[in-house]
C-alpha positions as CSV (number, residue, x, y, z in Angstrom):
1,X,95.0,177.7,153.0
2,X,96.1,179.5,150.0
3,X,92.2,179.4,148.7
4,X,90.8,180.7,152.4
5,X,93.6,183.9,151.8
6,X,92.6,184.5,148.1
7,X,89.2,184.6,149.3
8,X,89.9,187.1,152.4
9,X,91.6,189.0,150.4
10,X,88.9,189.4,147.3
11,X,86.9,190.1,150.0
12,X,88.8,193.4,151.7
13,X,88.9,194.2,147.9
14,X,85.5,194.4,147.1
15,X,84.9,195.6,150.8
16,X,87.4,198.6,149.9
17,X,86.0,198.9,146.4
18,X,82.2,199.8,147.8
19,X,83.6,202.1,150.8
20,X,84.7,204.1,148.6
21,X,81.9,204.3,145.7
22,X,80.1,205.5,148.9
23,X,82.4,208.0,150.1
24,X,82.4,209.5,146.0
25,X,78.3,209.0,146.1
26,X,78.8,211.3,149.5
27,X,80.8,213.5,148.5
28,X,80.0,217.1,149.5
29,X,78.5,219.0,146.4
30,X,77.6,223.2,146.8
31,X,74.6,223.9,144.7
32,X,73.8,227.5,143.1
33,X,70.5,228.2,142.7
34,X,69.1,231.5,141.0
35,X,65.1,232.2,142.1
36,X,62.9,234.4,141.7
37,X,62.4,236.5,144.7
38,X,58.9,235.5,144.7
39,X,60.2,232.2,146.1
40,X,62.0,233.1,149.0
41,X,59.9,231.4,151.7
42,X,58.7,228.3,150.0
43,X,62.4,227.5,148.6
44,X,64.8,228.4,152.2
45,X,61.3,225.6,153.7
46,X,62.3,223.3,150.9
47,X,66.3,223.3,151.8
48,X,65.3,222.2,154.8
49,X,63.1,219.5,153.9
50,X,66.0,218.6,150.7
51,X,68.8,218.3,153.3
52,X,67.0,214.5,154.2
53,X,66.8,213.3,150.8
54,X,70.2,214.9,150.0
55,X,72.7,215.5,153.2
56,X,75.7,216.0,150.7
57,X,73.6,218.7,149.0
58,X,74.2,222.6,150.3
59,X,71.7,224.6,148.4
60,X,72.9,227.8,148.2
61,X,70.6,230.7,147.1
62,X,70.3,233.7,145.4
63,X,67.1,235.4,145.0
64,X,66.4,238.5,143.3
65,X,64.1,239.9,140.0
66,X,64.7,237.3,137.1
67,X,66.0,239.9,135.2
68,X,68.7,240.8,137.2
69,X,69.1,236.8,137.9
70,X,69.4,236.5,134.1
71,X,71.7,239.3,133.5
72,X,74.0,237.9,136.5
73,X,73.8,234.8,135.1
74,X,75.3,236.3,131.4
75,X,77.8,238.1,132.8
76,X,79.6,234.7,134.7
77,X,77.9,234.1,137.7
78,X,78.4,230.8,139.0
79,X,74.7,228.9,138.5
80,X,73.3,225.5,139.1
81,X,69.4,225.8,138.2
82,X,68.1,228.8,137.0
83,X,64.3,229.1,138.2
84,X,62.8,232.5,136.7
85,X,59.0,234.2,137.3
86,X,58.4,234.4,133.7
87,X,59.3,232.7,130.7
88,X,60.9,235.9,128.9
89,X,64.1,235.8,130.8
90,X,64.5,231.9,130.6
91,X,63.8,231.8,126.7
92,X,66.8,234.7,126.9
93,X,69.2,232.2,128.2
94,X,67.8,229.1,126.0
95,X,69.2,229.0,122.4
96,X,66.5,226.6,121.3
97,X,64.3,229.5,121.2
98,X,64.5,231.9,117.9
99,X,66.0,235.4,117.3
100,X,62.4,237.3,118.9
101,X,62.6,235.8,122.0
102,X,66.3,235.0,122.2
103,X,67.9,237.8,120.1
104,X,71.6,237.6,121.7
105,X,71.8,234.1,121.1
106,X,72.3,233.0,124.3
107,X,73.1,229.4,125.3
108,X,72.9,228.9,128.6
109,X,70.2,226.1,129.2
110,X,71.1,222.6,129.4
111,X,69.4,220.4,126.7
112,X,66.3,218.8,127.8
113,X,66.5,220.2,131.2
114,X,63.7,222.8,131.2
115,X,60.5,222.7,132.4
116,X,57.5,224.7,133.4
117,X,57.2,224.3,137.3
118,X,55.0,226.2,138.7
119,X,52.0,228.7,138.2
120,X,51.2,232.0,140.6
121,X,48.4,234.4,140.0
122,X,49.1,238.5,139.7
123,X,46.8,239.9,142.8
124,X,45.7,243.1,143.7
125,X,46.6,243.3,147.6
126,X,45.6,245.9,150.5
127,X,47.8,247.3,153.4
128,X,45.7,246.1,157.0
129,X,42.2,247.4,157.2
130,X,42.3,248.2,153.1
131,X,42.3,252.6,154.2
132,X,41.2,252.9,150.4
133,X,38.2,250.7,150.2
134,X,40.0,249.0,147.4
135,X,37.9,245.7,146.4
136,X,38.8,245.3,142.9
137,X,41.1,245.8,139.8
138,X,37.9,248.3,138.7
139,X,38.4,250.5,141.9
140,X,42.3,250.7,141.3
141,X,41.1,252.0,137.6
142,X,39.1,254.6,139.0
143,X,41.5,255.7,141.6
144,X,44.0,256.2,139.7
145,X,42.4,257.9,136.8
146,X,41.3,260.6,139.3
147,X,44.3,260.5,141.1
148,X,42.7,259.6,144.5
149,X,45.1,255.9,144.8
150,X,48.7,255.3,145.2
151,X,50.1,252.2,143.4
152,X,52.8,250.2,144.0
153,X,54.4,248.1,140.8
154,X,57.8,246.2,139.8
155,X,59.8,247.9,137.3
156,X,59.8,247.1,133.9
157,X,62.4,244.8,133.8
158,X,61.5,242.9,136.4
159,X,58.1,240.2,136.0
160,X,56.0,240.8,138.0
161,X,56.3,244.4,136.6
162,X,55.8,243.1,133.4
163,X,52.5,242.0,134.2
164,X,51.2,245.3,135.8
165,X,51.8,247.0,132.7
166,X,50.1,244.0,130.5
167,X,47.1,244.8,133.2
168,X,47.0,248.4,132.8
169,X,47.1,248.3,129.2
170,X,44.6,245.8,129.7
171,X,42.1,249.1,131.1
172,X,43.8,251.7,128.5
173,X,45.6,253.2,131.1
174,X,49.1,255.1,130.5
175,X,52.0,254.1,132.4
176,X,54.2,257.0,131.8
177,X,51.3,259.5,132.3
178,X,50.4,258.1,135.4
179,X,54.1,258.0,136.6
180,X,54.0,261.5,135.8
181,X,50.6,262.4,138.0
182,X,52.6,261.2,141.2
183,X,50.3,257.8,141.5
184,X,52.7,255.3,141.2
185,X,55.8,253.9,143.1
186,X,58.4,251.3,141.8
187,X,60.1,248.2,143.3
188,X,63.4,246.4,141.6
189,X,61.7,243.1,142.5
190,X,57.7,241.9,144.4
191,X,59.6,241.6,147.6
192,X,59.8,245.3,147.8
193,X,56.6,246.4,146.6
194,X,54.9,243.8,149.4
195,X,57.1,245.7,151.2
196,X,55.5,249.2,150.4
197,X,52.2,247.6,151.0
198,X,53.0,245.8,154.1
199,X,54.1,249.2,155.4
200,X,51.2,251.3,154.3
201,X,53.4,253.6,151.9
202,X,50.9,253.1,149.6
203,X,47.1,252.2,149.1
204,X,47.6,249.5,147.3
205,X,49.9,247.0,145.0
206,X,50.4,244.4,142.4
207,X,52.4,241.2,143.4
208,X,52.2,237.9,143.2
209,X,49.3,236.0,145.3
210,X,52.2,234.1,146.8
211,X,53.8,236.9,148.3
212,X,50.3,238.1,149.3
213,X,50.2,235.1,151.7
214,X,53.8,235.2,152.9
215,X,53.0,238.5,154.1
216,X,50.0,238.2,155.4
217,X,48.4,240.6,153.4
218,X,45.0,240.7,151.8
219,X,44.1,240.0,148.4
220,X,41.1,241.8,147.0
221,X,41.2,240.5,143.4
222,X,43.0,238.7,141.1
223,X,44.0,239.0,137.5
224,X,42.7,237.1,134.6
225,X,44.8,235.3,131.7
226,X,42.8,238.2,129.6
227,X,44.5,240.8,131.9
228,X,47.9,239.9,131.7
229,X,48.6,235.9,130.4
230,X,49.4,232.9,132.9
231,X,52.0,234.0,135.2
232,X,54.9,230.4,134.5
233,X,57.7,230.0,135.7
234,X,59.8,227.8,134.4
235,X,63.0,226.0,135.7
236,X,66.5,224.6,134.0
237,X,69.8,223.5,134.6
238,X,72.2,225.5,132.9
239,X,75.3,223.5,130.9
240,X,77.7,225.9,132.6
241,X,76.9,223.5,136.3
242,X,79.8,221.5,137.4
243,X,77.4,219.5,139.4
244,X,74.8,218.2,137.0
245,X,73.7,214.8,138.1
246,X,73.3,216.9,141.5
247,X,71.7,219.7,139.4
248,X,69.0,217.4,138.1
249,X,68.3,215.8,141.1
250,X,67.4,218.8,142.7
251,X,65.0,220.1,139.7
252,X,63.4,216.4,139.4
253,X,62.8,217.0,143.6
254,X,61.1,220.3,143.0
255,X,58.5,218.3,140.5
256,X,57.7,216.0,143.6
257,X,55.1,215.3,146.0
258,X,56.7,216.8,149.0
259,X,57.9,220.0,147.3
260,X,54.9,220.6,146.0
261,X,52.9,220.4,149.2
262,X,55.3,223.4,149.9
263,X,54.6,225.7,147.3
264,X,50.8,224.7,147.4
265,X,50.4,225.8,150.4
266,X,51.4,229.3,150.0
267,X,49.0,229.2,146.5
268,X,51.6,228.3,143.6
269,X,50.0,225.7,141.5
270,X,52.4,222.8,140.3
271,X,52.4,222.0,136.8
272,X,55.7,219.6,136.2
């Protein structure tokens, strides 16, 4: 008898002992991410799709320019995974990186966490029924060295501004004197200058060919690596998480099959 209650009670022990390794694996976990703006649609579809794999898991979101992402992110914000447009403001935050491209000696990525995730292409898109007859990067040249086209671009400190001025240096042109002509408009991220395109305020813009598609709008050309470099954007934990297994789980999801069916079908190109 003494043997058959030794044995019960080993039993309720061990029984006890897994309930509540499950309840800790379970446990509810509140994860930051920073984004790109860029990634708005394909990242709230991928919550969704995450919340099967990962019913613990709230992904909470914050999407805005990288730039401002990064600067949030220096002055204390409260961030998970870091996933920027551009490798500039990621190699800002990484201290593996040398004085050039990191020259404040920042240290916010976590060791053998980065990666490059994804790949978008800089378009040229058209408001509905293109009222400019814009078909090329060669038209918006013209028009806007005789003043007949009105562009819209991301500011400088943002990427996907970044890359309009690597494209109009590209073609010789002069930001600041064509600022000054009246033939440009700015947006503080791509989400507003789709906006300003969507909306006809202007004849044409620069953006992302993912936001193209989001909005529905139509791309008449897209830029080469000659014209302004591959458009990256890389990915990281940062070492300031309090979730990291979490952190990393997430990020390794993002490099997977289903996730990438997401962003491919809005025209990112997977490269993790």
């Amino acid at each position: 008898m003494k043997k058959i209650l030794a044995l019960i009670l080993t039993l309720c022990m061990v029984s006890a002992l897994g309930a509540s390794a499950f309840a800790e694996a379970e446990e509810p976990v509140e994860l930051v991410v920073f984004a790109a703006a860029s990634m708005t649609e394909t990242l709230t579809e991928i919550a969704d799709l995450y919340k099967e794999v990962a019913p613990n898991v709230t992904l909470v979101y914050n999407f805005d320019s990288s730039g401002t992402l990064k600067t949030q992110i220096q002055e204390g914000a409260d961030c998970d995974v870091f996933i920027s447009a551009a490798p500039k403001q990621m190699n800002q935050l990484d201290i593996s990186k040398d004085d050039t491209a990191n020259p404040d000696r920042l240290d916010f990525v976590l060791e053998g966490t980065r990666i490059d995730l994804l790949e978008n292409k800089v378009a040229l898109a058209v408001p509905d029924g293109n009222p400019k007859n814009i078909n090329s990067y060669d038209d918006l040249v013209s028009g806007l060295k005789d003043g007949s086209v009105m562009l819209a671009m991301g500011n400088s400190d943002v990427p996907v501004g970044q890359y309009t001025q690597k494209i109009l240096a590209f073609y010789e042109l002069n930001e600041e004197d064509l600022a000054k002509a009246g033939v440009i408009t700015y947006g503080s991220n791509v989400k507003e200058v789709t906006t300003q395109v969507a909306e006809a305020a202007v004849d044409c813009g620069i953006i992302y060919g993912t936001d193209a598609f989001s909005a529905g709008l139509t791309v008449v050309d897209t830029a080469t690596k000659e014209m302004c470099g591959q458009v990256i954007y890389p990915a990281a934990v940062l070492n300031i998480t309090k979730n990291e297994e979490a952190a990393k789980a997430f990020l390794e999801y993002l490099r997977g099959e289903e996730a990438s069916a997401v962003f491919e079908a809005v025209g990112f190109s997977p490269l993790a």
